[in-house]
C-alpha beads as a LAMMPS data file, in Angstrom:
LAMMPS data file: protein, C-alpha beads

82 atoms
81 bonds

1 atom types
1 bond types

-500.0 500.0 xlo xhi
-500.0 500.0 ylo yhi
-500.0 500.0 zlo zhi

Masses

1 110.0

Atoms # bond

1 1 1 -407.664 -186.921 -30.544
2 1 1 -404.226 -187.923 -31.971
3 1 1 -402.312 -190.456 -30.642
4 1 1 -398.640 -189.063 -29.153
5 1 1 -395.423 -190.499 -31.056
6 1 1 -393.801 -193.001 -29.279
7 1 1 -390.487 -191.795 -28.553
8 1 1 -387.296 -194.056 -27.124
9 1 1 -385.545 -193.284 -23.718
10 1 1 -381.950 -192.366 -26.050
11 1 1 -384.144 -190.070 -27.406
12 1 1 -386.023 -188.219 -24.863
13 1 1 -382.730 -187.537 -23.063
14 1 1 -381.293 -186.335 -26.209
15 1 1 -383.848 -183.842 -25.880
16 1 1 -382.640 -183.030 -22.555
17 1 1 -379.354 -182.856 -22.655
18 1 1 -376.985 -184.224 -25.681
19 1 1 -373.817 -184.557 -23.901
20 1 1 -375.841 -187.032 -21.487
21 1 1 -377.360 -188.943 -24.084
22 1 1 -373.584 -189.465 -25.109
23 1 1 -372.813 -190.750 -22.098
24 1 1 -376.343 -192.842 -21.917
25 1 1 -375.467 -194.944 -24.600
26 1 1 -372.543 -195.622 -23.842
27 1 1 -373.774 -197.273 -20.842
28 1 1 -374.052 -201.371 -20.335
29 1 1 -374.797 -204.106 -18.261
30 1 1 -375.935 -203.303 -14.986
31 1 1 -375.026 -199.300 -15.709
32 1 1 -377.567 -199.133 -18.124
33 1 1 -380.623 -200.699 -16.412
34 1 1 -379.891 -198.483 -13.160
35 1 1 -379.843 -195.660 -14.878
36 1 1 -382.196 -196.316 -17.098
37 1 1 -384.957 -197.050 -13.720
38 1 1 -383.701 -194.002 -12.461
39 1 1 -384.164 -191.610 -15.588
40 1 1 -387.911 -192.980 -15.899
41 1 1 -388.920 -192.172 -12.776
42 1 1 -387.677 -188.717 -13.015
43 1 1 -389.472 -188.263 -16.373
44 1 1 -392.436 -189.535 -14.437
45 1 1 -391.476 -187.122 -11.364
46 1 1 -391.316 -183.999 -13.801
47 1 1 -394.747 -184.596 -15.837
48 1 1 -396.816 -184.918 -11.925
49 1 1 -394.889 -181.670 -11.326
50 1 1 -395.249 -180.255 -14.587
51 1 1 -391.985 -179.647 -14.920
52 1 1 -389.396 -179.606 -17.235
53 1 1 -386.530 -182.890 -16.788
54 1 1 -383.356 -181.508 -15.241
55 1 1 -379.882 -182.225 -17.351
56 1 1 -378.232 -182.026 -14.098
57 1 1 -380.411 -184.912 -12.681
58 1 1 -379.968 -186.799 -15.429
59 1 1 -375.709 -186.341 -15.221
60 1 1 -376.031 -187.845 -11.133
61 1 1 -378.672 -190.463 -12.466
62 1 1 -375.888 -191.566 -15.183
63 1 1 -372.689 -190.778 -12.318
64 1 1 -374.078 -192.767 -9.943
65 1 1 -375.498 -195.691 -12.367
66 1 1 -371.912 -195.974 -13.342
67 1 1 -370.773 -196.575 -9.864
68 1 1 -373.427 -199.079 -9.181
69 1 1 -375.732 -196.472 -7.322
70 1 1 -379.185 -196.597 -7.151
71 1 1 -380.869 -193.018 -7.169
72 1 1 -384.011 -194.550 -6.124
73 1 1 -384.002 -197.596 -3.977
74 1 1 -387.745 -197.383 -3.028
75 1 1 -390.758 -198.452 -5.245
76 1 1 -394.282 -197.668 -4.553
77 1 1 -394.183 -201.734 -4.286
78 1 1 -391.984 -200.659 -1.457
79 1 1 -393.935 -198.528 0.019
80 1 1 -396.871 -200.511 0.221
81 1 1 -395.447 -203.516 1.486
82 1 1 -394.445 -201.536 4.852

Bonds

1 1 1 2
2 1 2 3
3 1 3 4
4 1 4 5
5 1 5 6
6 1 6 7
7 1 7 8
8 1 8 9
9 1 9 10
10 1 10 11
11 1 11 12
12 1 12 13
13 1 13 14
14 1 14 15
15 1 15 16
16 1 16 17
17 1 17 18
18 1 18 19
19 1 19 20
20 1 20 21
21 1 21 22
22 1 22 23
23 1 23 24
24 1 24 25
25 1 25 26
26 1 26 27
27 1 27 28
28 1 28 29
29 1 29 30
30 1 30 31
31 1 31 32
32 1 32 33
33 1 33 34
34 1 34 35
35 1 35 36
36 1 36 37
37 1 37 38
38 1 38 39
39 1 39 40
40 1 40 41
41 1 41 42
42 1 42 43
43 1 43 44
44 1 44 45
45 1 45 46
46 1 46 47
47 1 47 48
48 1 48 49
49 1 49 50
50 1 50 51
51 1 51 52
52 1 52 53
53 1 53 54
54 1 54 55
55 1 55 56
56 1 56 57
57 1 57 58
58 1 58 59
59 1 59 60
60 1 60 61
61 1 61 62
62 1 62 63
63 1 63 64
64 1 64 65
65 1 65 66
66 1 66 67
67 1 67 68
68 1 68 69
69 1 69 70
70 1 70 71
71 1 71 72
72 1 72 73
73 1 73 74
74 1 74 75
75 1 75 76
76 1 76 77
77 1 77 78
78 1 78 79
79 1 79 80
80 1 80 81
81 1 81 82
């Protein structure tokens, strides 16, 4: 079996969307590790489903990163704990 390229987050949401990677990297400090937490577990959300990542996800992800949003304030860590 061969081993599956490693690809980078910028990357991956190039393949998504380009006018959101744009915006992606353009992200910093807090911005970028929001929506960066927030993009991964959508990735994660769409390959359970077996579906393909929405651009328009990704956009609110990014929106609401830049106005100090969390998408997704629960973990499973979360979830556990209660």
């Amino acid at each position: 079996m061969a081993a599956a390229k490693q690809m980078t987050l910028q990357d991956r949401i190039l393949q998504i969307d380009h006018i959101q990677a744009r915006r992606f990297s353009k992200l910093a400090g807090d911005a970028v590790d929001i929506a960066t937490e927030g993009i991964i577990r959508h990735l994660r959300a769409c390959v359970r489903m077996e579906v393909n990542p929405d651009a328009s996800a990704v956009r609110e992800i990014i929106d609401d990163a830049l106005n100090g949003r969390r998408v997704f304030a629960e973990t499973s860590n979360d979830l556990l704990a209660a």
